[in-house]
DRENBADO-75888 format. One record per residue (C-alpha): residue in three letters; residue number from 1; x, y, z. Coordinates in nm, 3 decimals, always signed. Layout:
! DRENBADO-75888
r	k	u	v	w
ALA	NUM	X	Y	Z
...
! end
This chain:
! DRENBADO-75888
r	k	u	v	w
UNK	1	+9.704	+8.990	+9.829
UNK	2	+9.761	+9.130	+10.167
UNK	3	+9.744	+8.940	+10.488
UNK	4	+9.561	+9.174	+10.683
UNK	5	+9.335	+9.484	+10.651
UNK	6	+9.601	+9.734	+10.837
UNK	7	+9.827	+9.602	+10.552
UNK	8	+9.585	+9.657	+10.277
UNK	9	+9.532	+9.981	+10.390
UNK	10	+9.892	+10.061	+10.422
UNK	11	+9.948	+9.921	+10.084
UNK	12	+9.662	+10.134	+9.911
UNK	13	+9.812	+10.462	+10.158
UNK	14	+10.146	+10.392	+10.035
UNK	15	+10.064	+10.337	+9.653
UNK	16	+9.927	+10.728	+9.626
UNK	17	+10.312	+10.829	+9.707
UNK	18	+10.204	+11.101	+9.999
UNK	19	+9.908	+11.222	+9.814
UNK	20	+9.560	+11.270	+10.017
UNK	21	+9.296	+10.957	+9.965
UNK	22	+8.950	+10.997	+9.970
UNK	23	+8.810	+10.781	+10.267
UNK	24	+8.543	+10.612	+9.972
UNK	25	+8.875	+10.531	+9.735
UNK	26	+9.037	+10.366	+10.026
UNK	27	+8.700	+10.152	+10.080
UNK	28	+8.718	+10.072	+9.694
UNK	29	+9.115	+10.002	+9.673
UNK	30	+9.111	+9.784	+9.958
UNK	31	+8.941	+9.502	+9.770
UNK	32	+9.223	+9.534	+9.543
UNK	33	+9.431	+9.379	+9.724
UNK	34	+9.235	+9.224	+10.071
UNK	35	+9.014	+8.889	+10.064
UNK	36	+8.709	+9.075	+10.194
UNK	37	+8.501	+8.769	+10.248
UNK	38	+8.114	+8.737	+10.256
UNK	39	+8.093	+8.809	+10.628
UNK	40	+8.246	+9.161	+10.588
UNK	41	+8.019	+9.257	+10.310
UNK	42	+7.713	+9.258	+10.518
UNK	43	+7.559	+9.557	+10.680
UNK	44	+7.649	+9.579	+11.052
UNK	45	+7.310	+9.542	+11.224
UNK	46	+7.407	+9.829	+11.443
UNK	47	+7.571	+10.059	+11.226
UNK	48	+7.399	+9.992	+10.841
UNK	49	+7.727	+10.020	+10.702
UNK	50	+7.962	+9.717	+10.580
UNK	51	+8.096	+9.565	+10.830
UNK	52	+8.450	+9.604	+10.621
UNK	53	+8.382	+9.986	+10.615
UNK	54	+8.367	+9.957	+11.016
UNK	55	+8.665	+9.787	+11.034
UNK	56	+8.885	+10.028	+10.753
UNK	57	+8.787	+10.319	+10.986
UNK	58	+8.870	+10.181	+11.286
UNK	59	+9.199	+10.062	+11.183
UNK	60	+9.298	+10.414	+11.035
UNK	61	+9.216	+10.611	+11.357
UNK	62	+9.474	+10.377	+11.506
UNK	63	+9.712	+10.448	+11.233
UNK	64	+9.673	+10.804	+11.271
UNK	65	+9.697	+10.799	+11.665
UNK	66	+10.049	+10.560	+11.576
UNK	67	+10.193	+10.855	+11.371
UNK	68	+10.169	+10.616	+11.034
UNK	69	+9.871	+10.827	+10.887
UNK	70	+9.775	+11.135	+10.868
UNK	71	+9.420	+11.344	+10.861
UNK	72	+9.448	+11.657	+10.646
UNK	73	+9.131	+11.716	+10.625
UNK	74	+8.784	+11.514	+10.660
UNK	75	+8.761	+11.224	+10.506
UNK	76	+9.048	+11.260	+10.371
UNK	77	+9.401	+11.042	+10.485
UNK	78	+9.739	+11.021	+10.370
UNK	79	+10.042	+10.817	+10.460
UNK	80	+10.347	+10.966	+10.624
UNK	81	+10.619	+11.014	+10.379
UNK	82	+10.861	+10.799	+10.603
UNK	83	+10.602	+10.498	+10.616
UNK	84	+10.578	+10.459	+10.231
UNK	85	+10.629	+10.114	+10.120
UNK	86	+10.625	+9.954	+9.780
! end
């Protein structure tokens, strides 16, 4: 299990080998391999959406401004070739 959600995501970017994700896979495939506890499952009072979804979409826009990920297309992300790790 990963220590943190930017790793999980990194993790479930990585494992696709440069292939495009669909945003809802990435959702799915973090659980693989994240602790999403109780607290994150909940709907966000403001938003309606899991808090955990929140949080997976913020931490990709940061990956993409970083360089790590990139946005082919919409809702759609893939990892940089050179950021792959297994």
């Amino acid at each position: 299990m990963e220590k943190s959600i930017r790793a999980a995501i990194i993790k479930v970017l990585s494992d696709a080998n440069s292939k495009e994700v669909l945003l809802q896979d990435i959702y799915r495939n973090v659980h693989r391999v994240y602790k999403v506890s109780d607290y994150q499952e909940e709907p966000d009072p403001k938003y309606g959406q899991k808090r955990i979804e929140q949080e997976i979409r913020s931490i990709i826009a940061k990956l993409v401004t970083e360089g790590i990920v990139e946005y082919p297309r919409r809702k759609y992300y893939k990892i940089k070739g050179d950021f792959i790790c297994h």
